[in-house]
TIMI-549745 format. One line per 3 residues: number of its first residue (from 1); their letters; for each residue x, y, z of N, C-alpha, C. Coordinates in Angstrom, 1 decimal, m for minus. Each point is the difference from the previous one (the first is absolute). Layout:
NUM = A = X,Y,Z,X,Y,Z,X,Y,Z; ...;
! end
This chain:
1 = XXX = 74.7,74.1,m6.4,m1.3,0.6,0.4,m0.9,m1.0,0.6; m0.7,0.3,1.4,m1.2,m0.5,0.2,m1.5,m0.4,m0.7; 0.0,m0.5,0.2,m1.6,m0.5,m0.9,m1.0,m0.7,0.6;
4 = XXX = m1.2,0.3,0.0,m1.1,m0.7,0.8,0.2,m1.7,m0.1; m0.3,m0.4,0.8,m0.2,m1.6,0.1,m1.1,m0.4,m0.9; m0.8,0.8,m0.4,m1.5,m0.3,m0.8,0.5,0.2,m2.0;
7 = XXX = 1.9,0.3,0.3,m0.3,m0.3,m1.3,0.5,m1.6,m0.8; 0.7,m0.4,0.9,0.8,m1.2,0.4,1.1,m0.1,m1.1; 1.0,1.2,0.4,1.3,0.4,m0.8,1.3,m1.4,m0.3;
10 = XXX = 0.3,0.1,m0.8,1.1,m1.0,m0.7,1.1,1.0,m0.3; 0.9,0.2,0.2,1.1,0.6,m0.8,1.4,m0.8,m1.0; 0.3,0.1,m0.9,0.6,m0.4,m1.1,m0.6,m1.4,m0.1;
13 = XXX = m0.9,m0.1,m0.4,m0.3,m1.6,m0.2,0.0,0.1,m2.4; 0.7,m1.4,0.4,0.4,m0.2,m1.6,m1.7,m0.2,m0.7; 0.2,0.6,m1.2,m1.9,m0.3,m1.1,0.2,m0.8,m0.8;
16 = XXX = 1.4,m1.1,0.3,0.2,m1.5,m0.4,m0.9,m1.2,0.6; m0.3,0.8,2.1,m0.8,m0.9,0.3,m1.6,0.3,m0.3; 0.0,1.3,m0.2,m1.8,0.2,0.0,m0.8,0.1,m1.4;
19 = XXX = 0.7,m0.5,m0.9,m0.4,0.1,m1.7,0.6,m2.0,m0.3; m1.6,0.0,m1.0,m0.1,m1.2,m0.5,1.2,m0.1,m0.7; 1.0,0.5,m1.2,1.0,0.5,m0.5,1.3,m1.0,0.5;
22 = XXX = m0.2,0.6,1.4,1.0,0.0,1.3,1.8,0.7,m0.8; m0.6,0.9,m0.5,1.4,0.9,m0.2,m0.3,1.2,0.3; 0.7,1.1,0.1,m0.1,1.3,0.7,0.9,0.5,1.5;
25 = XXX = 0.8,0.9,m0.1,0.6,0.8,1.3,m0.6,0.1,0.8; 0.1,0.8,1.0,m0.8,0.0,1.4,m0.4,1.1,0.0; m1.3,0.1,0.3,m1.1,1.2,0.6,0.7,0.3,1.4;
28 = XXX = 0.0,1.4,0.3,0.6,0.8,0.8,m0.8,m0.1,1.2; m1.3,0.3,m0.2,m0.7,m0.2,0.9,m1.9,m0.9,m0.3; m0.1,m1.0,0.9,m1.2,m0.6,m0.6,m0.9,0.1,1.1;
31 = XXX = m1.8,0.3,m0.3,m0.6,0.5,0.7,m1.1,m1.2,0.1; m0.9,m0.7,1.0,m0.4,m0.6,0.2,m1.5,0.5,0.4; m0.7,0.8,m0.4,m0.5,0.8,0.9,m1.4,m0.7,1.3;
34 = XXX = m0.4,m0.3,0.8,m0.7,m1.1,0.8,m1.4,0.9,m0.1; m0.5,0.9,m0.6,m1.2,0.7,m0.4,m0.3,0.7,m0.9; m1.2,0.6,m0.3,m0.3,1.0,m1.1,0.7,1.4,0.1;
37 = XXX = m0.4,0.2,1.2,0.4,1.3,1.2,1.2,m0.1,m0.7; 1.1,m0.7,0.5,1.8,m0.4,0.0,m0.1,0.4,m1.7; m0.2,m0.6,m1.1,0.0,m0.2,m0.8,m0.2,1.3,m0.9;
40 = XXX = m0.6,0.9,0.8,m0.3,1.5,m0.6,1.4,0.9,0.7; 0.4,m0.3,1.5,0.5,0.9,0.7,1.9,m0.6,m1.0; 0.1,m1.4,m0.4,1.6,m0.5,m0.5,m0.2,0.7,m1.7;
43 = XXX = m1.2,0.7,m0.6,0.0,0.3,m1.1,0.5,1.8,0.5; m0.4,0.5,0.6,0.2,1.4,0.5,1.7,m0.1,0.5; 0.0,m0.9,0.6,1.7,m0.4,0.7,0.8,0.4,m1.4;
46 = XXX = m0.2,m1.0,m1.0,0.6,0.1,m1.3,0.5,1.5,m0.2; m1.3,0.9,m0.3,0.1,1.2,m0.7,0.5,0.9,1.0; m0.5,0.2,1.1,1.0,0.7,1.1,1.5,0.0,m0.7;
49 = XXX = 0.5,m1.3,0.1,1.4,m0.2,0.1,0.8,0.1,m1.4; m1.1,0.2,m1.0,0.6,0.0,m1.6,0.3,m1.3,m0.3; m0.5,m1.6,0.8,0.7,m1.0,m0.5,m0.6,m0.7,m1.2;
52 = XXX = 0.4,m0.5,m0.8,m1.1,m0.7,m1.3,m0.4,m1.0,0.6; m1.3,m0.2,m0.3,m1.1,m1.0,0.4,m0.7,m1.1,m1.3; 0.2,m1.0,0.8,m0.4,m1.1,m1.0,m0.8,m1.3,0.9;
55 = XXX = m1.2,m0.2,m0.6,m0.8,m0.9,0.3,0.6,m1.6,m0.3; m0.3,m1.0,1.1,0.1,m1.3,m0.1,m0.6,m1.1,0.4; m0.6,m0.6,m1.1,m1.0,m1.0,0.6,0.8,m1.2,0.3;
58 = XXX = m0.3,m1.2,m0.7,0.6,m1.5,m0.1,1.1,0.4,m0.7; 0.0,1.5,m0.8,1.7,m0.3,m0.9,0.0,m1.0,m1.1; m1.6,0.1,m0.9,0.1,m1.6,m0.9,0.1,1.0,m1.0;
61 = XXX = 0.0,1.4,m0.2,0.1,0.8,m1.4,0.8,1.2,0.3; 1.2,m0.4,0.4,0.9,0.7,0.3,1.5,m0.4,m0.7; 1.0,0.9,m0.8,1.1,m0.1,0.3,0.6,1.1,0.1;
64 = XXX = 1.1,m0.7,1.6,0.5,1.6,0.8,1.4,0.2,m0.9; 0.6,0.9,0.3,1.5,0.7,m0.3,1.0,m0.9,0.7; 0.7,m0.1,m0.3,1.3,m1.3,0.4,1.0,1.4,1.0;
67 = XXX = m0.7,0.9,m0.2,0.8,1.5,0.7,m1.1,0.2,1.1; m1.3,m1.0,0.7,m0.7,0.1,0.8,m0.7,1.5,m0.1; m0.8,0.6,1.3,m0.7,0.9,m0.2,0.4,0.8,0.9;
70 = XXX = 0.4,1.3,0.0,0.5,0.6,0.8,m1.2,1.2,0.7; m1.2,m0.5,1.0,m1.5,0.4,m0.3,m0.6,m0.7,1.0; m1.6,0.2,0.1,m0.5,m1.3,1.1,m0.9,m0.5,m1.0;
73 = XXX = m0.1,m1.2,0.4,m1.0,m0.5,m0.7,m1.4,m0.3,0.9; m0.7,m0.5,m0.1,m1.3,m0.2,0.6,m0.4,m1.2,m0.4; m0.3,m1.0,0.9,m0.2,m1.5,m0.6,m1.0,m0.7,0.4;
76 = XXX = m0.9,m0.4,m0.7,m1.7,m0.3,0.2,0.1,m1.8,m0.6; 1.1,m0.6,1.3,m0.5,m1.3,m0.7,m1.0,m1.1,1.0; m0.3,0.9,0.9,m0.7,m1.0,1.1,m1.3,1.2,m0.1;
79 = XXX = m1.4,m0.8,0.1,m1.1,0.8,0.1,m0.3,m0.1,1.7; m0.3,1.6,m0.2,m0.3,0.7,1.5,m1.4,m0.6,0.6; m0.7,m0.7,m0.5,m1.5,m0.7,0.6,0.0,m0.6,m1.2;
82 = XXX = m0.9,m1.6,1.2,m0.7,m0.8,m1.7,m1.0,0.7,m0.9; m0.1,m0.6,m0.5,m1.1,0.2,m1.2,m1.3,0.1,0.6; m1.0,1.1,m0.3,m1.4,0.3,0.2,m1.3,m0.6,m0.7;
85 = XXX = m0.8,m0.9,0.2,m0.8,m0.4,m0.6,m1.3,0.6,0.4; m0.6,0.6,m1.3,m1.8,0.2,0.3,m0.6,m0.6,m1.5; m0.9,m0.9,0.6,m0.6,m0.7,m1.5,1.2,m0.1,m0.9;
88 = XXX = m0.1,0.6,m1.0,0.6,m0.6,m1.7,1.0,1.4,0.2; 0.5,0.6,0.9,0.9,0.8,0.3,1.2,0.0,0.9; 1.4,0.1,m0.6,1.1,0.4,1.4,0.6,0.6,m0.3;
91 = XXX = 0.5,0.1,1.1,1.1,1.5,0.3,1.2,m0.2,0.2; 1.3,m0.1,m0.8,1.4,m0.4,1.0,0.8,1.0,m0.2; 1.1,0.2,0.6,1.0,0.6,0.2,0.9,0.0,m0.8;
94 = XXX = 0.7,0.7,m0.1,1.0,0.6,m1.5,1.5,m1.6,m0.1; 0.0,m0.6,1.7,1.3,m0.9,0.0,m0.6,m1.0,m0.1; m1.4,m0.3,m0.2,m0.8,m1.6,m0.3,0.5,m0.6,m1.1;
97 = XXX = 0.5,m1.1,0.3,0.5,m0.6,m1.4,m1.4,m0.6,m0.7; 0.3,0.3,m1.4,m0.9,m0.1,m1.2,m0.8,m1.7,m0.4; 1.2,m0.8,0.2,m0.1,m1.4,0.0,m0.7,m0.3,1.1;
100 = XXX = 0.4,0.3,1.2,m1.2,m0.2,1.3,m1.3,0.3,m0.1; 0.2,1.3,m0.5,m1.6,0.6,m0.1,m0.7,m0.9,m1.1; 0.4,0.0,m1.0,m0.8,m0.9,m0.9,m0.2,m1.6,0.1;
103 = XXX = 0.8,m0.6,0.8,m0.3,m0.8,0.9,m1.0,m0.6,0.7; 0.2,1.2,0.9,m1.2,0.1,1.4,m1.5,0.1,m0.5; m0.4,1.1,m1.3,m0.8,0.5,m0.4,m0.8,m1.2,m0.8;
106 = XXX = 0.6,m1.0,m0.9,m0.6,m0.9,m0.3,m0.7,m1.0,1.0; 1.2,m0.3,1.1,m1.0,m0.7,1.0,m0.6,0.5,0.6; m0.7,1.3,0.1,m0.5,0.4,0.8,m1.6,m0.1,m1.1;
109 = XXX = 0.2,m0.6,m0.9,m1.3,m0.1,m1.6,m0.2,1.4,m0.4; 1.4,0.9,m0.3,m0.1,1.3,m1.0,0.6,m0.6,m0.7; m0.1,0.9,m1.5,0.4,m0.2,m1.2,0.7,1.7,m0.7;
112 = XXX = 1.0,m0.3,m0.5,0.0,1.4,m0.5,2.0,0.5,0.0; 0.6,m0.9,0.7,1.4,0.2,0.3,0.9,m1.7,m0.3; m0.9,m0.8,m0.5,0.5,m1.6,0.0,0.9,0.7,m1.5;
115 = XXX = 0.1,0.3,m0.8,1.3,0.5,m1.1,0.9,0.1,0.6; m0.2,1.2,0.9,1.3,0.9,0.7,0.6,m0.9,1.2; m0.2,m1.2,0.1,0.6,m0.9,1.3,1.7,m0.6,m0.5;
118 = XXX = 0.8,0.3,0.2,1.4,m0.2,m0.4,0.7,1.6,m0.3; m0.6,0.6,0.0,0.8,1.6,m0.4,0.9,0.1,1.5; 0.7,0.3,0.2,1.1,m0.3,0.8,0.0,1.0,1.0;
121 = XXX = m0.6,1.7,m0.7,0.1,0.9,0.8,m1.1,0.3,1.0; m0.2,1.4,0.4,m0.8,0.3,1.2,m1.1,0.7,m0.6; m1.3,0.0,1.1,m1.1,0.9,m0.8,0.5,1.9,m0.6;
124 = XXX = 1.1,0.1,0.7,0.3,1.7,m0.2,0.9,m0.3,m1.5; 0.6,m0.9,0.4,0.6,0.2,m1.5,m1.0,m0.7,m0.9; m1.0,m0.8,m0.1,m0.9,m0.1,m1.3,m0.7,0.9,m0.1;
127 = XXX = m0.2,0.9,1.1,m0.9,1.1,m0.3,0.9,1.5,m0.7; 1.3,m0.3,0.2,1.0,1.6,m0.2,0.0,m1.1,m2.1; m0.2,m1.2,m0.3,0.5,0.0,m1.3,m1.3,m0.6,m0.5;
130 = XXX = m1.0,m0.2,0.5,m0.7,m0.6,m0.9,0.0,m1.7,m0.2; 0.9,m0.6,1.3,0.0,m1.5,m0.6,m0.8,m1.2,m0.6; 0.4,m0.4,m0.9,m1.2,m1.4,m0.6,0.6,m0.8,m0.6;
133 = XXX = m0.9,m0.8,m0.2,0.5,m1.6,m0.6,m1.3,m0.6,m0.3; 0.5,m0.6,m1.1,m1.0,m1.0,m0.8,m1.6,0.5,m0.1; 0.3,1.1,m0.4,m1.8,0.4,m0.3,m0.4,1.1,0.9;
136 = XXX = 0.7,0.4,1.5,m0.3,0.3,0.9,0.9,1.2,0.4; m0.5,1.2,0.6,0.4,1.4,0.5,m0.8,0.3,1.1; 1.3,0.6,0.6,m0.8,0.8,1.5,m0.5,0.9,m0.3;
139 = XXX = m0.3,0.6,m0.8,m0.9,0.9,m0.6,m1.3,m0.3,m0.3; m0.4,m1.4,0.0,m1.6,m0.1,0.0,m0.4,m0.2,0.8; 0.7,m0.4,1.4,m0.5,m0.3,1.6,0.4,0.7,0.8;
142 = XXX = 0.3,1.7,m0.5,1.1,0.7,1.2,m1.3,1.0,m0.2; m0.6,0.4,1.3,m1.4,0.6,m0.4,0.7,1.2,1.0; 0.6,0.2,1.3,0.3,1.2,0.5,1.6,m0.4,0.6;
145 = XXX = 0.5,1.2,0.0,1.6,0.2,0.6,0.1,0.8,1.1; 0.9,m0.6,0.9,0.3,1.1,1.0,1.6,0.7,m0.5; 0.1,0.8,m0.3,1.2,0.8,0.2,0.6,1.5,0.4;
148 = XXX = 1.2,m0.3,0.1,1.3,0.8,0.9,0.2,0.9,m0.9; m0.5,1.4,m0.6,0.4,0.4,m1.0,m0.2,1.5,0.6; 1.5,1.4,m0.1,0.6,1.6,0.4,m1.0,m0.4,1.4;
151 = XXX = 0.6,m1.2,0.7,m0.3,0.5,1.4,m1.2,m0.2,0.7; m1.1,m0.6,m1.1,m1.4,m0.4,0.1,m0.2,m1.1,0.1; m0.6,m1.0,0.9,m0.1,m1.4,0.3,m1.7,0.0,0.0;
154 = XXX = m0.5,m0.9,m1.5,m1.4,0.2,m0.4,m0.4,m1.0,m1.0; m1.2,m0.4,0.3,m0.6,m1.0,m0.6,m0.8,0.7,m1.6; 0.8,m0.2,m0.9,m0.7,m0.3,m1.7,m1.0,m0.8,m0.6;
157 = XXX = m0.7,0.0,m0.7,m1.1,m0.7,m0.6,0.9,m0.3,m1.7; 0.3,m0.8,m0.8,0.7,m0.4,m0.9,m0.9,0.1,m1.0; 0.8,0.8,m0.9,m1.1,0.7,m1.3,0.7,m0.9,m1.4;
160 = XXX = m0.5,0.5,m0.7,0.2,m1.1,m1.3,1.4,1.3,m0.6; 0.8,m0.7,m0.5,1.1,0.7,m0.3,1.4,0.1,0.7; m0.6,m0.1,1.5,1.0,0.1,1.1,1.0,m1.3,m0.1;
163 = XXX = m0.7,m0.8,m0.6,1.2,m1.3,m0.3,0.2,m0.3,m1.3; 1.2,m0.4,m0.4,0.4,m0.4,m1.5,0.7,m1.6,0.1; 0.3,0.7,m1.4,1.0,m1.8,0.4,1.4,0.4,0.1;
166 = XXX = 0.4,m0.6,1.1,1.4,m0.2,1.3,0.0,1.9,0.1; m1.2,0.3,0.6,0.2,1.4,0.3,m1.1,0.6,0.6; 0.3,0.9,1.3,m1.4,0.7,0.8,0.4,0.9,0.5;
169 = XXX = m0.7,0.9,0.2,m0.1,1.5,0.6,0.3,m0.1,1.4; m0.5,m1.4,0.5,0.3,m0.2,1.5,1.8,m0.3,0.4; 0.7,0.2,m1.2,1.1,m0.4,0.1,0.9,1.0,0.6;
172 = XXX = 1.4,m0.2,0.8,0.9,0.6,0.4,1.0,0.3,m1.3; 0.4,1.5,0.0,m0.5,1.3,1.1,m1.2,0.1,0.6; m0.8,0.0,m1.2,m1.1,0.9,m0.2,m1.0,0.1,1.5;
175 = XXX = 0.3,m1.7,0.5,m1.3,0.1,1.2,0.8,m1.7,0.5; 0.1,m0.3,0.8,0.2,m1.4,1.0,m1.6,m0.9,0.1; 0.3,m0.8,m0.1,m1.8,m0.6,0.3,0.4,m0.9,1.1;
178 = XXX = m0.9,0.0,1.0,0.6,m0.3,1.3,m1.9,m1.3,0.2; m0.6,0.1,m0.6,m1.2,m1.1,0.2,m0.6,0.5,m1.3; m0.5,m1.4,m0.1,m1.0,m0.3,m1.7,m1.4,m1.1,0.4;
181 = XXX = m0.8,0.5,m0.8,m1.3,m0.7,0.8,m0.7,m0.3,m1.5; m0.3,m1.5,m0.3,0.1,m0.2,m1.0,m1.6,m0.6,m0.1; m0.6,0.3,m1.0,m1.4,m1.0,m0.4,0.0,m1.2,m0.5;
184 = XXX = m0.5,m0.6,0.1,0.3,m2.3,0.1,m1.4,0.2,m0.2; m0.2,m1.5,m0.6,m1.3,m0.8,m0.1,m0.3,m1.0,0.5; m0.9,m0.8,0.3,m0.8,m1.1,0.3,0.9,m0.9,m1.0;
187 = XXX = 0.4,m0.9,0.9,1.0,m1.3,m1.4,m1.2,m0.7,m0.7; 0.3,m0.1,m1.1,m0.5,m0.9,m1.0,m0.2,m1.1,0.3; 1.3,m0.5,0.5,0.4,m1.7,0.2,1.4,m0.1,m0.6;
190 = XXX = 0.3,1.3,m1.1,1.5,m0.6,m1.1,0.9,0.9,0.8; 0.1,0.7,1.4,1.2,0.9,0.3,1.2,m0.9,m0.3; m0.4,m1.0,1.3,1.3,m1.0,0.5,0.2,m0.5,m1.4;
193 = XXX = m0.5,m1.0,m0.7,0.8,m0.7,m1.2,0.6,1.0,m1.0; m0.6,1.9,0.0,0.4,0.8,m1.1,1.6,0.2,1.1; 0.4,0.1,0.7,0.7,0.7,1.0,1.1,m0.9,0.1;
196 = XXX = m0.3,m1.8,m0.1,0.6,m0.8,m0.4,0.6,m0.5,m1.2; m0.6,0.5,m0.8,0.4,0.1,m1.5,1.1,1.2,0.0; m0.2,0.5,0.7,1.0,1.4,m0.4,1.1,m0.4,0.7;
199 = XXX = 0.1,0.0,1.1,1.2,m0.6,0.5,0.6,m1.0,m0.3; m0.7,m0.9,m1.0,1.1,m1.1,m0.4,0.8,0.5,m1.7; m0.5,1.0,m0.4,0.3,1.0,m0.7,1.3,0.5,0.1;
202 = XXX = m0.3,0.6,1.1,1.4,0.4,1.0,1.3,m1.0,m0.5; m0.4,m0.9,0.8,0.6,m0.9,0.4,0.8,m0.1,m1.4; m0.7,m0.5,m1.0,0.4,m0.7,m1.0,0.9,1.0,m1.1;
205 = XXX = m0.5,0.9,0.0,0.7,1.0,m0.9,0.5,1.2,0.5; 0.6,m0.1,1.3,0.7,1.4,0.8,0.8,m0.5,0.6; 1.6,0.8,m0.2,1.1,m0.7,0.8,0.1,0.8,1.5;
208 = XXX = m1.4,m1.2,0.7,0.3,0.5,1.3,0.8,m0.2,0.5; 1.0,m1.0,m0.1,1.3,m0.8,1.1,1.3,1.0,m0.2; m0.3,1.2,m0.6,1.0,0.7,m0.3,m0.2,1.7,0.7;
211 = XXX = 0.9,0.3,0.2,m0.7,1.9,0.4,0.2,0.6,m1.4; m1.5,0.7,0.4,0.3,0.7,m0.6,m1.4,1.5,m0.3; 0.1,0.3,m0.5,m1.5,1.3,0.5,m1.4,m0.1,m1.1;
214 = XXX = m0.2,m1.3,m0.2,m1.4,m0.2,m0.3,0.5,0.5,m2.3; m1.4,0.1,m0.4,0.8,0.6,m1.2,0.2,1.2,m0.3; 0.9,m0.1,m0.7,1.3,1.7,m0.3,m0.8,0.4,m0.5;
217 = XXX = m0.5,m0.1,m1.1,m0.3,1.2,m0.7,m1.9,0.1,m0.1; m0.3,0.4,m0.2,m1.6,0.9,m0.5,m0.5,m1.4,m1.2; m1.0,0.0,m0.1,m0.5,m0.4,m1.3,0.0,1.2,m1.1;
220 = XXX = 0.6,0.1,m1.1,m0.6,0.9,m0.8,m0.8,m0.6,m0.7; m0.8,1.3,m0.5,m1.3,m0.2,m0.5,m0.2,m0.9,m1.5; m0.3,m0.9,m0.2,m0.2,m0.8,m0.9,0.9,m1.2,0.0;
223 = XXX = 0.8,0.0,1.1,1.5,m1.1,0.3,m0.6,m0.8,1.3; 1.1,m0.5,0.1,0.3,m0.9,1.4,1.4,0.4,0.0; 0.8,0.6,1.1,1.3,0.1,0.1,0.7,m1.1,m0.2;
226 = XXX = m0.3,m1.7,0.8,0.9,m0.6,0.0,0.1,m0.6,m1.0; m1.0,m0.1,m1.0,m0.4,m0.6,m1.1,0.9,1.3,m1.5; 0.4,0.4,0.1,0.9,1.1,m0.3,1.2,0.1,m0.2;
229 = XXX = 0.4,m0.2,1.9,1.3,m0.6,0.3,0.2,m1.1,m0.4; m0.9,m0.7,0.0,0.6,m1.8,m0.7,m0.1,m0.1,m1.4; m0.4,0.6,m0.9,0.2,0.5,m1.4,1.3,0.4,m0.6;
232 = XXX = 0.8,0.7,0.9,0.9,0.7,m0.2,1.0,m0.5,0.5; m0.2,m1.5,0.5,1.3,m0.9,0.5,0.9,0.4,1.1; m0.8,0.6,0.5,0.4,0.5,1.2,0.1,m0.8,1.5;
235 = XXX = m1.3,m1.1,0.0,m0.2,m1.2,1.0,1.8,m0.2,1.0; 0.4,0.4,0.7,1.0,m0.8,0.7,1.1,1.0,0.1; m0.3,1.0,m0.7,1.5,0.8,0.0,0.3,0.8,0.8;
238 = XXX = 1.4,0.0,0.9,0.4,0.2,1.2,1.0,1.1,m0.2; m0.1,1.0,1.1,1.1,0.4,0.3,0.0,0.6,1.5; 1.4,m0.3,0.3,0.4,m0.2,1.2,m1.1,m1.7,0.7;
241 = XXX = m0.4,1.1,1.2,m1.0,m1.2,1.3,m1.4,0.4,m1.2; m0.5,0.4,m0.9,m1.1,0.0,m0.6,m0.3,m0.6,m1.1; m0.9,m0.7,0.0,m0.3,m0.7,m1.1,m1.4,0.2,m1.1;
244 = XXX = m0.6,0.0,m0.5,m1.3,0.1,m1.3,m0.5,m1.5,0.7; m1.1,m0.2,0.5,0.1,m1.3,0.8,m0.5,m0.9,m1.2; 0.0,m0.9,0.2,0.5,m1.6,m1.2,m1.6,m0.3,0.2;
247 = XXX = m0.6,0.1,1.1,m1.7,m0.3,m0.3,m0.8,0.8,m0.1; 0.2,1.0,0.3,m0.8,1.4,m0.6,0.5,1.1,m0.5; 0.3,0.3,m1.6,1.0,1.0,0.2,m0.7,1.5,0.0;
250 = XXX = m1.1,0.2,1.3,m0.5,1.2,0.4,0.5,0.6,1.3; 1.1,m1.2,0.4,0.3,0.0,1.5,1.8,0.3,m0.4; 0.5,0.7,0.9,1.3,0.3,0.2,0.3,m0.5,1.4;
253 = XXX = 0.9,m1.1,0.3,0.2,m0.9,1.3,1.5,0.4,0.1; m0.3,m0.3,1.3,1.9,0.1,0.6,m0.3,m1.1,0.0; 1.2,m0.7,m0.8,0.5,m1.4,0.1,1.6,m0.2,0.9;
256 = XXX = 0.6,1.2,0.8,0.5,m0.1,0.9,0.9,1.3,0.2; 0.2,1.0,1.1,1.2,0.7,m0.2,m0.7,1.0,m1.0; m0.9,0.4,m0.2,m0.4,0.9,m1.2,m0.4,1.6,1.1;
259 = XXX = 0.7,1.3,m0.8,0.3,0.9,0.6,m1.7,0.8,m0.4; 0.0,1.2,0.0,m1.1,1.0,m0.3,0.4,0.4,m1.6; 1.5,0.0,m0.1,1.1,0.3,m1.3,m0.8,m1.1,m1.1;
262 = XXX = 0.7,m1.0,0.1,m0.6,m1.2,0.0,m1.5,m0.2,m1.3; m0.8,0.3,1.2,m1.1,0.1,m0.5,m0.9,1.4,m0.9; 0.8,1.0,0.8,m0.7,1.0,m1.1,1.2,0.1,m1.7;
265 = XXX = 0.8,m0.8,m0.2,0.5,0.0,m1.1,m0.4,m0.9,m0.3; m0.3,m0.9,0.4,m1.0,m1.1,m0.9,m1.7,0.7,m0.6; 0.1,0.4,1.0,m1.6,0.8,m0.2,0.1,0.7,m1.5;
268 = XXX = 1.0,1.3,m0.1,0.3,0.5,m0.9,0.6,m1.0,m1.4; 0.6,m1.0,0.0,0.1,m0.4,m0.6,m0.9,m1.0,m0.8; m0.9,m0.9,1.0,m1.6,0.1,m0.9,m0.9,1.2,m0.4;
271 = XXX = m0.1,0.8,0.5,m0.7,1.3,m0.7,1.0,m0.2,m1.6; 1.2,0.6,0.0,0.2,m0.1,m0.9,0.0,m0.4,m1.1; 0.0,m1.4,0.2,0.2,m1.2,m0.6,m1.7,0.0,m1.1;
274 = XXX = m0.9,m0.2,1.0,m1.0,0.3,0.1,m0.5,0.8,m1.5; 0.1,1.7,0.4,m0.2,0.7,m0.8,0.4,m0.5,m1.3; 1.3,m0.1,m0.1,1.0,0.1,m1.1,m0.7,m1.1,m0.8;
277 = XXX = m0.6,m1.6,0.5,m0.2,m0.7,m0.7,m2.0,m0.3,m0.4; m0.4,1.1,0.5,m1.4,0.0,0.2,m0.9,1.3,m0.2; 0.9,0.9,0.5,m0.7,2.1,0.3,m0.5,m0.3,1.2;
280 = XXX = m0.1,m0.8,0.5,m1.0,m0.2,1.5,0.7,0.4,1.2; m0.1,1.5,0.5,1.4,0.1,1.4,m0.4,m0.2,1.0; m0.2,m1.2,0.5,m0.1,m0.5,1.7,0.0,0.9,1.1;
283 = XXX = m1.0,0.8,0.6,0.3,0.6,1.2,0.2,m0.9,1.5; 0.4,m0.2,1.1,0.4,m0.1,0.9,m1.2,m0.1,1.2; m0.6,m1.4,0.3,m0.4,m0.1,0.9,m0.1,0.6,1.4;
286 = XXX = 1.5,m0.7,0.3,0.7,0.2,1.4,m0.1,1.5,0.4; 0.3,0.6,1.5,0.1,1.0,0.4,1.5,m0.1,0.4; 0.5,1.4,0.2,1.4,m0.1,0.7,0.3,0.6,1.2;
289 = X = 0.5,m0.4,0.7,0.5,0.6,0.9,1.5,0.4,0.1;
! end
């Protein structure tokens, strides 16, 4: 089948290469879309055709099916215009990477996103889950949304409720968020050294040198997941290419050759482990495709 040039079509491409993971079968068809317009008309393409549709940013909270996706996907990893600045306000696009923006924003003397600088994903996906770190949520600086939701392409005002923790109304199905326009402050003076502290954070206690999709599981309420998992002697334990990673055991890393198989039996098998030695049952970060 023919397809506009405006949606910038891929066919069988593996979700080994487009997920932080790097495991997963091949998406059937991958959609690139080069506008908002495109972006609405490859979502209607979808349902015309009965194909299953699935959203893709950077692919840092993703693991796909080792049986690929037989479906289009839609993939928002490059932002369609830079970032919008008025006073202590911007505007970016759903493929803006999150680390850039919070970035840019500090030197530009805002304050308000120096936490969130190392989250690996895109503004659409911190806005579809709610992303944070170290004190910090898109939820206190996400003041209006534009989104793709039964056909409607429309700008929202963000109410109290509309976001949770690793969870929003703005999320797919329910609605695509295609631009977020966020409220910032006047810096203090502490963005850069708070922003810098966090990323050596990173650094120090997250196995970045490894793939893998950020952390597995949820905090439950009154826990720390990894602090849980390392209770339970769990730190290091492998099956197949998957491992319980050895410096954080909130992370599940391919330490090589590790399938989707792989890892969702490791998954289940800390949940279990988990409960059995605590009552505490681990829900599931990641998204699947």
């Amino acid at each position: 089948m023919e397809l506009p040039e405006s949606f910038g079509a891929e066919r069988n491409i593996p979700l080994s290469e487009l997920t932080s993971f790097r495991v997963g079968g091949a998406a059937r068809l991958v959609l690139r879309p080069n506008s908002y317009e495109a972006i609405r008309d490859a979502v209607e393409f979808a349902a015309r055709r009965n194909l299953p549709l699935a959203l893709l940013g950077k692919g840092t909270n993703i693991l796909a099916s080792d049986h690929g996706f037989d479906g289009c996907v839609i993939r928002f990893d490059t932002p369609l215009h830079d970032p919008i600045y008025h006073g202590t306000t911007v505007i970016a696009c759903c493929g803006t990477s999150m680390t850039a923006l919070s970035r840019e924003t500090v030197k530009r003397g805002l304050m308000g996103m120096e936490c969130l600088c190392g989250i690996p994903g895109t503004v659409g996906g911190a806005c579809a889950m709610n992303a944070g770190a170290y004190g910090g949520e898109i939820r206190q600086i996400l003041k209006r949304i534009r989104v793709l939701r039964n056909g409607r392409d429309e700008w929202v005002s963000v109410s109290d409720g509309d976001l949770g923790y690793r969870k929003s109304v703005f999320s797919f199905p329910n609605a695509i968020a295609l631009e977020a326009e966020f409220e910032l402050k006047e810096d203090d003076g502490t963005a850069a050294e708070t922003m810098q502290r966090c990323m050596e954070k990173r650094r120090e206690k997250q196995p970045l040198d490894l793939p893998s999709a950020g952390s597995t599981f949820k905090r439950p309420e009154g826990h720390f997941a990894g602090a849980l998992i390392d209770q339970c002697g769990l730190k290091g334990y492998t099956i197949g290419g998957a491992q319980v990673s050895e410096k954080h055991a909130g992370f599940i890393v391919n330490i090589g050759g590790a399938t989707e198989s792989d890892i969702s039996s490791l998954i289940e098998h800390v949940q279990r482990t988990v409960m059995e030695r605590t009552g505490v049952m681990l829900e599931p970060e990641i998204k699947r495709i």
